[in-house]
KOLLUM-812995 format. One record per residue: x, y, z of N, C-alpha, C in turn. Coordinates in steps of 0.1 Angstrom, whole numbers, plus 5000, padded with zeros to 4 digits. Example, Ala and Ser with C-alpha at 12.3 -4.5 7.8 and 13.67 -1.06 7.14 Angstrom:
REM residues 2
513249435078512349555078513249675078/512849785071513749895071512950005079/
END
This chain:
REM residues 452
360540437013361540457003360940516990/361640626984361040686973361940626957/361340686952362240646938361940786930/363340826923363240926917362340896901/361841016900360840996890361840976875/360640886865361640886856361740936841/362940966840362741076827362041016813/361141106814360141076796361241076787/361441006779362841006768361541106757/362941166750362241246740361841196724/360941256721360241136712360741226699/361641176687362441286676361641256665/361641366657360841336648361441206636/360541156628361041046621361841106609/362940966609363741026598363040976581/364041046578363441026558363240906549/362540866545362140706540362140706527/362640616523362540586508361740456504/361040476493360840316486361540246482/362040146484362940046475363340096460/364540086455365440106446365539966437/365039946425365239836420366239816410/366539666410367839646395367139586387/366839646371366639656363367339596350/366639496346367239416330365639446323/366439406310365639386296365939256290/364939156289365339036280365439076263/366038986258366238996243364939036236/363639006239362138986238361739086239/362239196249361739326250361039366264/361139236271360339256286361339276297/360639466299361239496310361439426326/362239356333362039346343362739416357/361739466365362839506377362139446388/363539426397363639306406364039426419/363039396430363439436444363639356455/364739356460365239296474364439306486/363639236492362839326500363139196516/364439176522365039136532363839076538/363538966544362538896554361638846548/361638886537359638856529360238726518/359938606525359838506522358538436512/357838536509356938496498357338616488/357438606475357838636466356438686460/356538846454355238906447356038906428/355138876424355538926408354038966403/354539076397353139166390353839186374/352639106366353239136352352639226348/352839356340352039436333351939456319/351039446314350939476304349839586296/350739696287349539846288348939776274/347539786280346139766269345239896276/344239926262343340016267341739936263/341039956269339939916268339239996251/339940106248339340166241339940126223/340439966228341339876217340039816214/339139766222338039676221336739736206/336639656199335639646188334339726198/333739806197332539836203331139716206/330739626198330039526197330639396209/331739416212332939316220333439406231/333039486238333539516251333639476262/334039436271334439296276335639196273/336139216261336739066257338039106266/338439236270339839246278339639156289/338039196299338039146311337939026311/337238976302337338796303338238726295/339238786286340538726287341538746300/341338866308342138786316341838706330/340038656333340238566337339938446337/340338436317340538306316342438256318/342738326321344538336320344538186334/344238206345344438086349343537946351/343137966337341637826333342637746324/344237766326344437646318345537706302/346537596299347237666291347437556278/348437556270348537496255349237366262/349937366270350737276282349837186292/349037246294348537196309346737206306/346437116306344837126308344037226322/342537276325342437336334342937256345/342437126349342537046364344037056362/344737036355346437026355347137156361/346937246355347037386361346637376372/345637386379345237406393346037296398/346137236396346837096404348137186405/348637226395350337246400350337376405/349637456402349637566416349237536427/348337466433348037446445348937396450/350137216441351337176446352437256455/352437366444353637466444353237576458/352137606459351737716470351537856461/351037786452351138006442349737996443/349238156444348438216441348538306430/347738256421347638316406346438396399/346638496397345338566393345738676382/344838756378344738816367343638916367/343839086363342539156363343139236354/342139316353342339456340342039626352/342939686349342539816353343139936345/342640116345342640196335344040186322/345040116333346540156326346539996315/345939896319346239746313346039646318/346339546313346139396321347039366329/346939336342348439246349347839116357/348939036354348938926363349438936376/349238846385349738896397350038706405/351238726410351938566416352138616429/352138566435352938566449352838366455/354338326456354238226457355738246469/355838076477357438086487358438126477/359138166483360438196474361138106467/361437956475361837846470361137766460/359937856456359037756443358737856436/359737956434359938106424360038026410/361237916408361237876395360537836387/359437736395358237656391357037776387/356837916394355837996395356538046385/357238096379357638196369357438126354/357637996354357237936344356137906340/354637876347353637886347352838006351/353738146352352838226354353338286339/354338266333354838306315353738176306/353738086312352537996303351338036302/350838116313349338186314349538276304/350338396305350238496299350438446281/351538376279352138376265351338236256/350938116265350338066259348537996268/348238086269346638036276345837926266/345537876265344637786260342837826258/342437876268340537946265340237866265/340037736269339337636271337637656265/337037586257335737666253334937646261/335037546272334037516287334337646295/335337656298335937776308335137916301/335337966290334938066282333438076286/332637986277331037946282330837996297/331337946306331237966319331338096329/332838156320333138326323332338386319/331638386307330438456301329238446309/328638336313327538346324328038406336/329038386338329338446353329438576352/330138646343329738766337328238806339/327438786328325938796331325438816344/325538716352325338686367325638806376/327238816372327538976380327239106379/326439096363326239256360325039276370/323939136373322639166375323039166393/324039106400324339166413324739266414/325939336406326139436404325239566407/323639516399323039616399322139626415/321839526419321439496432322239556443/323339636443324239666448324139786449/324339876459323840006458325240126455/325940046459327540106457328440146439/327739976441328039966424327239976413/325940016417325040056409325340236408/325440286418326040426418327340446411/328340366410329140376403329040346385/328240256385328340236372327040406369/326240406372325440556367326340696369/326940676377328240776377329040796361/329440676360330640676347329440716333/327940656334327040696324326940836324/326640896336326341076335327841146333/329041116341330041176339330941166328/330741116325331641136307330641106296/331141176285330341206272330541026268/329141016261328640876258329540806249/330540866240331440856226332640746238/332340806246333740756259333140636260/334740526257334640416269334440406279/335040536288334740516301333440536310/332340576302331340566303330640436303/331240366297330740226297331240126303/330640056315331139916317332339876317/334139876324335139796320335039696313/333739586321333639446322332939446309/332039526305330839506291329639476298/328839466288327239526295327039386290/325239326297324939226291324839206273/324539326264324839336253325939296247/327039316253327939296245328739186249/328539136261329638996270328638886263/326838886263326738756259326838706245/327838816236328038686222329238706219/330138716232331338686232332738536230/332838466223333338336220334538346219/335238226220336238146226337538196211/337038236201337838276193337738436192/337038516197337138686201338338676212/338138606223339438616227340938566226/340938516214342038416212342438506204/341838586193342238656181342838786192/341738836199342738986208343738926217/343838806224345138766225346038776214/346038746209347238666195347438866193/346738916192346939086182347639146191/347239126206348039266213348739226226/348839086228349539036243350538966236/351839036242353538986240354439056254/355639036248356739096256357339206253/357339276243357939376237357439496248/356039496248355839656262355739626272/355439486275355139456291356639446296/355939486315356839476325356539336335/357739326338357839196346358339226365/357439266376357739316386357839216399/359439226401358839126416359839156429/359539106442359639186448360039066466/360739046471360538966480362438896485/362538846490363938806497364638676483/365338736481365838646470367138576476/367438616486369038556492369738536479/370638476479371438416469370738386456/369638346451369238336439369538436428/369838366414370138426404368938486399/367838556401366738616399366738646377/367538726378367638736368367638606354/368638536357369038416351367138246350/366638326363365138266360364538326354/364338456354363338536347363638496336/365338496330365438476313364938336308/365238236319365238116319363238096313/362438186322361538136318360438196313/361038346306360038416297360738486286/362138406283363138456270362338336259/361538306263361138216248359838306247/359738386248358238416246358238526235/357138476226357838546213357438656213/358438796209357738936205356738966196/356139056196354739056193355039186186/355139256176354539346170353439426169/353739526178352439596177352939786176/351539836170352240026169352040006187/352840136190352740206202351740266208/350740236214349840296220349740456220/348840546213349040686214348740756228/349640816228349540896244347840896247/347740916257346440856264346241026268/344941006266344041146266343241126280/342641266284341641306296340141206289/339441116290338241096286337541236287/336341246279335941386278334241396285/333941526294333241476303331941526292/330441436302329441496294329041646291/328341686282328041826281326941856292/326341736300325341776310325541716319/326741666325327141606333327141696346/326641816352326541886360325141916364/324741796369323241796373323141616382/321641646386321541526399320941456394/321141286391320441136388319541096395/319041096403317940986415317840836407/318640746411318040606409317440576419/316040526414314740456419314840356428/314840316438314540196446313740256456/312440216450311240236463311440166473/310940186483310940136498312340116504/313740146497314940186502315040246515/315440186526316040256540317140336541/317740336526319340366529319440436514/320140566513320340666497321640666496/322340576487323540596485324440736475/324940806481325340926476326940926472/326841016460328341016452328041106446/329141216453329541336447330941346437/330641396426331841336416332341536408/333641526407333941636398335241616394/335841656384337341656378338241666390/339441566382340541546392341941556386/343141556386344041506383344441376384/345241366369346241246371347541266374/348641156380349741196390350641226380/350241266371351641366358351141466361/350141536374350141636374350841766379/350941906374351741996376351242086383/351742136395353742126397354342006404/352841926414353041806417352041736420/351641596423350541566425350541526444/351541596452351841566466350441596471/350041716469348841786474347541716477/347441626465346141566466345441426476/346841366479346841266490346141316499/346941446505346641506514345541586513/345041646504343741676506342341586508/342741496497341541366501341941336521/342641296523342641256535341841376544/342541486543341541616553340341676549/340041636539338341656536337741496541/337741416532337141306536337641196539/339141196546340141056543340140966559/339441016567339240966579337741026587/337840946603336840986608337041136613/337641176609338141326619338341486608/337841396597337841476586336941546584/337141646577335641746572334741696567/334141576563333241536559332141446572/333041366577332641296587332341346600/333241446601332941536615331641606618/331041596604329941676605328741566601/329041466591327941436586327341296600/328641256601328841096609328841176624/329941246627329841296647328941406649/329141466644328041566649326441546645/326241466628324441426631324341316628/325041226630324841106626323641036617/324241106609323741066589324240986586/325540916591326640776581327040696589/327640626587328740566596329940596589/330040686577331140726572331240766560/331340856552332040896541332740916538/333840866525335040896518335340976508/336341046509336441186497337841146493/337941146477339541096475339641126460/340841186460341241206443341541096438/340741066425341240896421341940926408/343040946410343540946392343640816384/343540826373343540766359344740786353/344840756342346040746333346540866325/344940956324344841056321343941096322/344141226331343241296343342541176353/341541246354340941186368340141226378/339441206388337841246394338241316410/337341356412337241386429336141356432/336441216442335041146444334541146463/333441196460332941176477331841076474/331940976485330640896483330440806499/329240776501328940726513327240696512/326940636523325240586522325040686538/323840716538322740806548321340726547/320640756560319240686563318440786549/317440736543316840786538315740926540/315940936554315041056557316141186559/316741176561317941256560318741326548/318541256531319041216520319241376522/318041456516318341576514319241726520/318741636532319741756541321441706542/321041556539322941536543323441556529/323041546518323441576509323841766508/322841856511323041996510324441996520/324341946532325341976541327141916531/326941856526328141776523328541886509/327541896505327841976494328642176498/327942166508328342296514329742246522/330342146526331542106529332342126523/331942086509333242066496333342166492/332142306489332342406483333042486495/332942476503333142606514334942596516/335642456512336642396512338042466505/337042546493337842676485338642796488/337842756502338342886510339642896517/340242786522341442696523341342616537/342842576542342642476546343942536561/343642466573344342566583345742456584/347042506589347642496589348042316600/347242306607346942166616346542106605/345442136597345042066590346141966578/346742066576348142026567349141966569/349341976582350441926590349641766595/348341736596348341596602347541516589/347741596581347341516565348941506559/350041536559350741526556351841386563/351341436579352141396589351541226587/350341196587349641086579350140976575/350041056561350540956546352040956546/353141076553354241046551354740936561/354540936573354740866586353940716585/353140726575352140576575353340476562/353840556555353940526544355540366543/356440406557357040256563356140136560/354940166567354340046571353239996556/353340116547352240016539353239956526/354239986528355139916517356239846525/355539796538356839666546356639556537/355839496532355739376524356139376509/356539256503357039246490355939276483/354039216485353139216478352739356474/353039486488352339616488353939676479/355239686476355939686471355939686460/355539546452355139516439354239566433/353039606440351439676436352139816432/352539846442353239996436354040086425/355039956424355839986414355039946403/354539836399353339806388352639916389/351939956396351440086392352040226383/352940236395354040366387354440346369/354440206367354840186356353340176343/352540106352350940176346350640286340/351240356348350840566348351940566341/353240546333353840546333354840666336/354940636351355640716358356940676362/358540796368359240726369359340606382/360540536382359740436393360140506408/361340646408361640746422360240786426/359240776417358240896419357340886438/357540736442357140776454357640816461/358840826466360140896470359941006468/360141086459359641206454358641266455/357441226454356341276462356441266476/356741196483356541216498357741326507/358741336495359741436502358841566493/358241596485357341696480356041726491/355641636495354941636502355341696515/356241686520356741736533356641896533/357141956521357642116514355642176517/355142106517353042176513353042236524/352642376520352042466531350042466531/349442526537347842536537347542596524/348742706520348642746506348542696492/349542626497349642496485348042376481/348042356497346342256493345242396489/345342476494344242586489343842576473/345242636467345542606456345342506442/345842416449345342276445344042216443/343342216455341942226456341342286448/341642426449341042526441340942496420/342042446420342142416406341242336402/340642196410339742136401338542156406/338542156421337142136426336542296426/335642306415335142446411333542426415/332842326421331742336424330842296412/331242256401330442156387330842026397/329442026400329141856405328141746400/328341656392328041546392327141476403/326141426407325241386413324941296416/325141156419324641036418323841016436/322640956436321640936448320940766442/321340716449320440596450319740516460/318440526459317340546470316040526462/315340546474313940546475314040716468/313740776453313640896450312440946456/311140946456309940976458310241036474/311140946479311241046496311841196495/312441236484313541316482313641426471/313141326458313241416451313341566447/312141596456311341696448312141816461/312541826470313941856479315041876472/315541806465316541836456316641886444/314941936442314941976431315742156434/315242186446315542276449317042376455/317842286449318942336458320242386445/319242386434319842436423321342396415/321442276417322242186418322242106399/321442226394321442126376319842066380/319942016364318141936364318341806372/317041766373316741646383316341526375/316841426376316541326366316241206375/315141096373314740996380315140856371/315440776370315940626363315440556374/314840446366314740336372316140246375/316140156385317540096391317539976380/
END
């Protein structure tokens, strides 16, 4: 007996996706809130934002943003530390707090049915913290502690020598988010309490949350439990500028670790930020097809064809204003020099443009990936806190990805072309003495050696 063979059903292309659409209030206070419905997702995300710049910070006190906010859940005017932790762990919330280029945000995600209890204690962190002077004492060593793993780290030692060569020294962003040991260890329990009190309220921050509210009056809690929080007067933050890069920022570092098996490499040059014009669709997609996977022009050559990595990443990282194009990855150290020329001849040769597959499965990518990385309330809320970061509108990912569809090979050529001009930045951390004097030669700017 036979059976007729059976028909391949035809596979159509995917239809058009949107991000979530949210409903939007303002309390009397000034605190924006927008609320997304996000059907199934029984844990509830809220991202508070609030825009600070690091470049608020007294120079002598750099640091005091990052360890105000994680003292945010050491305890409040209400609740002692052990009291706090006790009623979050009750409740099921996870509560935290960091600083990044746009400002401080808190970040909740708790069940939905203990939304009322989390909303109240996550407005007590923010509006009335306490700084416990034990807790303080404590964040400051731990501080300390992490600059000096930090440096032990080959990733983040390359990063922090990056931000020192790449922008002019006058720049914050040349320096430390967190603060250097100079400036975190005579940091006290009243430096943070005074930059609390001066620049954390309700008047500019956003209140973002994101998750299955069924019937709940969402609204009517938010007022319920951050309409007492008093406004804060403060001027307006001045439009936020490109940091300004060094005048010799186009040349190669070698940090020192003798006897190193392994050269950690970071290729750095100007980037845009996503206000950028005519749009910032292009650049997703170019990070991805230069270095955004294994099948990329970076790894195809450096990782499959001579196995120098187990992998490199190439990716426009925008900022608030402007922003970098970063390649970075680790190579065996006998290799440093040649995987470094080869990679560099990658990125330059990239000017030349980019083929039409290429555009089509960097595109086809991030637009067709893009369902699944915002199925959840948590990756939902990150997003929209972001957009509001950059202060961008909140359509803007919607709009980029139907922008994104429109990119021809011409378009990334283009784009490409605008920043990445071949002034590169240099960061190598390794055993220098294997290398050096190799790299002196590849005309790449002066050679400079620092101890790690």
């Amino acid at each position: 007996m036979t059976t007729a063979p059976i028909a391949r059903p035809e596979v159509t292309a995917p239809g058009r996706w949107e991000f979530p659409t949210p409903t939007t209030t303002r309390l009397a206070n000034g605190l924006t809130v927008h609320m997304y419905d996000v059907p199934g997702q029984y844990v509830v995300a809220a991202r508070l934002i609030v825009p600070l710049s690091v470049r608020w910070e007294p120079r002598e006190k750099e640091g005091v943003i990052s360890l105000l906010s994680r003292l945010l859940d050491e305890g409040t005017e209400q609740h002692t530390t052990e009291e706090f932790t006790e009623l979050l762990e009750r409740r099921g919330i996870a509560l935290g707090a960091g600083l990044s280029d746009g400002g401080l945000h808190v970040d909740l995600d708790v069940p939905a049915r203990n939304l009322p209890a989390a909303l109240e204690l996550m407005c007590a962190a923010i509006a009335t913290p306490s700084f416990p002077e034990k807790q303080v004492g404590r964040l400051v060593r731990t501080r300390l502690a992490e600059i000096e793993q930090e440096r032990a780290s080959a990733p983040h030692r390359a990063a922090k020598e990056l931000a020192a060569t790449y922008f002019d020294a006058s720049e914050r962003a040349s320096r430390p988010t967190a603060g250097t040991i100079e400036t975190v260890k005579g940091l006290t329990r009243a430096d943070v309490a005074d930059f609390h009190r001066a620049h954390i309220g309700p008047t500019h921050a956003t209140l973002v949350l994101a998750g299955d509210f069924g019937d709940t009056d969402v609204s009517a809690l938010v007022a319920d439990a951050f309409g007492a929080w008093a406004p804060l007067p403060r001027p307006v933050e001045p439009e936020p500028r490109p940091a300004l890069r060094a005048p010799d920022a186009v040349r190669i570092v070698l940090v020192d670790r003798p006897g190193s098996v392994q050269s950690e490499i970071t290729v750095a040059g100007p980037g845009p930020d996503r206000h950028v014009e005519p749009a910032w669709a292009a650049y997703p997609v170019l990070g991805f097809v230069v270095g955004g996977s294994p099948n990329a022009r970076v790894d195809a050559v450096l990782r499959e064809e001579k196995g120098y990595t187990y992998g490199m990443r190439a990716s426009f990282r925008p900022r608030r204003a402007g922003g970098l194009f970063v390649t970075a990855g680790s190579v065996r150290t006998e290799v440093t020099a040649d995987a470094l020329t080869l990679l560099l001849g990658i990125l330059d040769d990239a000017r030349a443009g980019f083929s039409q597959a290429e555009c089509r499965d960097g595109v086809d990518f991030i637009r067709n990936t893009a369902p699944g990385r915002y199925a959840t309330a948590d990756a939902v809320a990150e997003e929209a806190a972001a957009l509001v970061l950059d202060g961008l509108d909140l359509d803007f990912t919607t709009t980029n990805l139907d922008r994104m569809a429109a990119l021809t090979p011409e378009d990334l050529t283009q784009a490409y072309g605008r920043f990445v001009t071949g002034e590169w930045t240099i960061i190598v951390v390794g055993d220098a003495t294997a290398y050096a004097d190799q790299l002196g030669t590849l005309g790449r700017g002066q050679v400079t050696v620092v101890a790690n």
